[in-house]
C-alpha positions as YAML, in Angstrom:
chain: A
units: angstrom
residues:
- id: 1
  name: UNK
  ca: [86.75, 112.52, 108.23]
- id: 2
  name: UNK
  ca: [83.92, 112.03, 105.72]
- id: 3
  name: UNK
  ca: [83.97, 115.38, 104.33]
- id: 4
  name: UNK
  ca: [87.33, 114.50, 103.35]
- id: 5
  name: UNK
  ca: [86.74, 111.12, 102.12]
- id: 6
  name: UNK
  ca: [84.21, 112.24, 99.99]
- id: 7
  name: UNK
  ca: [86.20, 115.23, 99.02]
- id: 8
  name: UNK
  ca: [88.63, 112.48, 97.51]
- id: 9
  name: UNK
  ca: [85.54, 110.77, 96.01]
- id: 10
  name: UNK
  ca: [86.37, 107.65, 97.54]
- id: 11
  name: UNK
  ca: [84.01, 105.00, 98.97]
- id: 12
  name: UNK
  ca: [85.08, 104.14, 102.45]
- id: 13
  name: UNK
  ca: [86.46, 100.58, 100.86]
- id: 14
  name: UNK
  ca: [88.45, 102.55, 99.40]
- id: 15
  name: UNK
  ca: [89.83, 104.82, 101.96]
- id: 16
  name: UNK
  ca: [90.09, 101.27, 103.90]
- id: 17
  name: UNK
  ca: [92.54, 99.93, 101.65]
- id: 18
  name: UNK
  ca: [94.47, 102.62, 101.13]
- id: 19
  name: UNK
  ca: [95.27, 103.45, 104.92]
- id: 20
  name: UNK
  ca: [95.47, 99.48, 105.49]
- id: 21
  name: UNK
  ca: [92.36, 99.10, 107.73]
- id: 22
  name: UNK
  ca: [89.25, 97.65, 107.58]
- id: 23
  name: UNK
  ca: [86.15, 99.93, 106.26]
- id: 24
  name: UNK
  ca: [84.02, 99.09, 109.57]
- id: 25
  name: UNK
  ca: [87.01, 101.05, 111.14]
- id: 26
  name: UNK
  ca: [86.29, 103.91, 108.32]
- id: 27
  name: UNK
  ca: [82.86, 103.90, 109.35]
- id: 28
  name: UNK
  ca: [83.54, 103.78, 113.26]
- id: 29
  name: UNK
  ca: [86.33, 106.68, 112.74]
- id: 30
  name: UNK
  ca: [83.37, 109.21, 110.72]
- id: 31
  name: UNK
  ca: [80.64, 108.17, 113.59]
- id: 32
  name: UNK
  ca: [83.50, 109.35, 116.09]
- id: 33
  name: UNK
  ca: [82.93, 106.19, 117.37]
- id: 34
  name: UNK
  ca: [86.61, 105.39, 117.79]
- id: 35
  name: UNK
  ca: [89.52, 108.27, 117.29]
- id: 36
  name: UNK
  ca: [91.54, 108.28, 113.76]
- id: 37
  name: UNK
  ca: [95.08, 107.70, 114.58]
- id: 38
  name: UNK
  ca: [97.26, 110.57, 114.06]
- id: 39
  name: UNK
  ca: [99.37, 108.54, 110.94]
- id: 40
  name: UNK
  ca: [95.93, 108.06, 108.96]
- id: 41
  name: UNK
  ca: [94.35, 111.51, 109.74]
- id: 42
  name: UNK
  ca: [98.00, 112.95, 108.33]
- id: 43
  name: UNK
  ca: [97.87, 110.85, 105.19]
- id: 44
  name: UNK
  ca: [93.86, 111.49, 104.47]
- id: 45
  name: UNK
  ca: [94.30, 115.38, 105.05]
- id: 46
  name: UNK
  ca: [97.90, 114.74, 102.66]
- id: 47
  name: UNK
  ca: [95.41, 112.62, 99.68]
- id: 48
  name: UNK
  ca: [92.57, 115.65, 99.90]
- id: 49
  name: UNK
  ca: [95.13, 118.44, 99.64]
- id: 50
  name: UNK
  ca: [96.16, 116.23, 96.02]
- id: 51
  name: UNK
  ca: [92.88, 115.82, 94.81]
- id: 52
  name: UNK
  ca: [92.10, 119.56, 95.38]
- id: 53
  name: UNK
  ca: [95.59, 120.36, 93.16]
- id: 54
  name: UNK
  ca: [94.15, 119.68, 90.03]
- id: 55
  name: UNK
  ca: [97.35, 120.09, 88.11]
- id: 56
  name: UNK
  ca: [99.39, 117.25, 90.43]
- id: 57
  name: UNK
  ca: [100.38, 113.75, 88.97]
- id: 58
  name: UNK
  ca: [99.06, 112.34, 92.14]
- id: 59
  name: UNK
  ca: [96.05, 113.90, 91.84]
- id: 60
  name: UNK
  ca: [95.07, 112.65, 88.15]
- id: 61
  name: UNK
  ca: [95.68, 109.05, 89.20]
- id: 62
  name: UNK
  ca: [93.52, 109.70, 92.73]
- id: 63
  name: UNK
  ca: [90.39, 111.12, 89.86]
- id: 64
  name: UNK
  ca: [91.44, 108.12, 88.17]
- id: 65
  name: UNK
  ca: [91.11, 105.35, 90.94]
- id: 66
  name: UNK
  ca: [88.14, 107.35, 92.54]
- id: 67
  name: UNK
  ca: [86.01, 106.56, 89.06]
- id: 68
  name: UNK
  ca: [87.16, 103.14, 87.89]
- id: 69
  name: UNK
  ca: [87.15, 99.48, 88.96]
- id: 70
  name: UNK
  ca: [90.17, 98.18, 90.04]
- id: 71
  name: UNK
  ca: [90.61, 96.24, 87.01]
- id: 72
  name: UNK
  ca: [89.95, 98.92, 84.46]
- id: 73
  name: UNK
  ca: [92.38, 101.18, 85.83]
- id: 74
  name: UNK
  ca: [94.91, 98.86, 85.46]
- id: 75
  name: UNK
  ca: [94.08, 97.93, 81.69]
- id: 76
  name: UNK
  ca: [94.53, 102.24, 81.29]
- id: 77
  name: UNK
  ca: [97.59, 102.33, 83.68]
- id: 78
  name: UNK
  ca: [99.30, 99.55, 81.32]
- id: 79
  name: UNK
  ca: [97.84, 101.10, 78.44]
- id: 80
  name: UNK
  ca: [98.99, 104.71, 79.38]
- id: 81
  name: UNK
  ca: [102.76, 103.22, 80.15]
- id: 82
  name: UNK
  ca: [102.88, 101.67, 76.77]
- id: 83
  name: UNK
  ca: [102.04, 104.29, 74.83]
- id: 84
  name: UNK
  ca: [104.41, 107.03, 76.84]
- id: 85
  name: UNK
  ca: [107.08, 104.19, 77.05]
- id: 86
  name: UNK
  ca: [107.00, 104.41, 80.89]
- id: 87
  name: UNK
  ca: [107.29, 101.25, 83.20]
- id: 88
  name: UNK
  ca: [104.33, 99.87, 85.51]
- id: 89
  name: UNK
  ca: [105.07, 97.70, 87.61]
- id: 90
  name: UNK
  ca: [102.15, 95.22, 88.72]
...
């Protein structure tokens, strides 16, 4: 499990958040304190094999996330949709 967080190059905040848990149940799940359910080890294992495909969409905005406050990625999210005319929905 924390191999393959850091793999992603996520904090384990961030791996909280995005598989809706707290991080004290992050750190719990990498001490093999407590067993990852089968729905979270599926999507961490489905995030690293993104981040390792360099050329994926998914994978540029997992870089992106993984190096930036929350607030600056949004500012370059907007800014990115604006100048490729796509939508972003906030």
């Amino acid at each position: 499990m924390r191999f393959l967080r850091i793999e992603c190059g996520m904090s384990q905040k961030n791996m909280a958040e995005i598989l809706g848990v707290d991080s004290q149940t992050v750190a719990r799940w990498e001490k093999d304190q407590i067993t990852i359910p089968r729905t979270s080890d599926a999507v961490l294992r489905s995030i690293y094999l993104e981040t390792i495909n360099t050329n994926s969409k998914i994978s540029f905005f997992l870089n992106l996330l993984a190096q930036s406050e929350e607030v600056q990625v949004i500012e370059q999210l907007t800014l990115m949709a604006e100048n490729n005319h796509w939508s972003l929905a906030i």
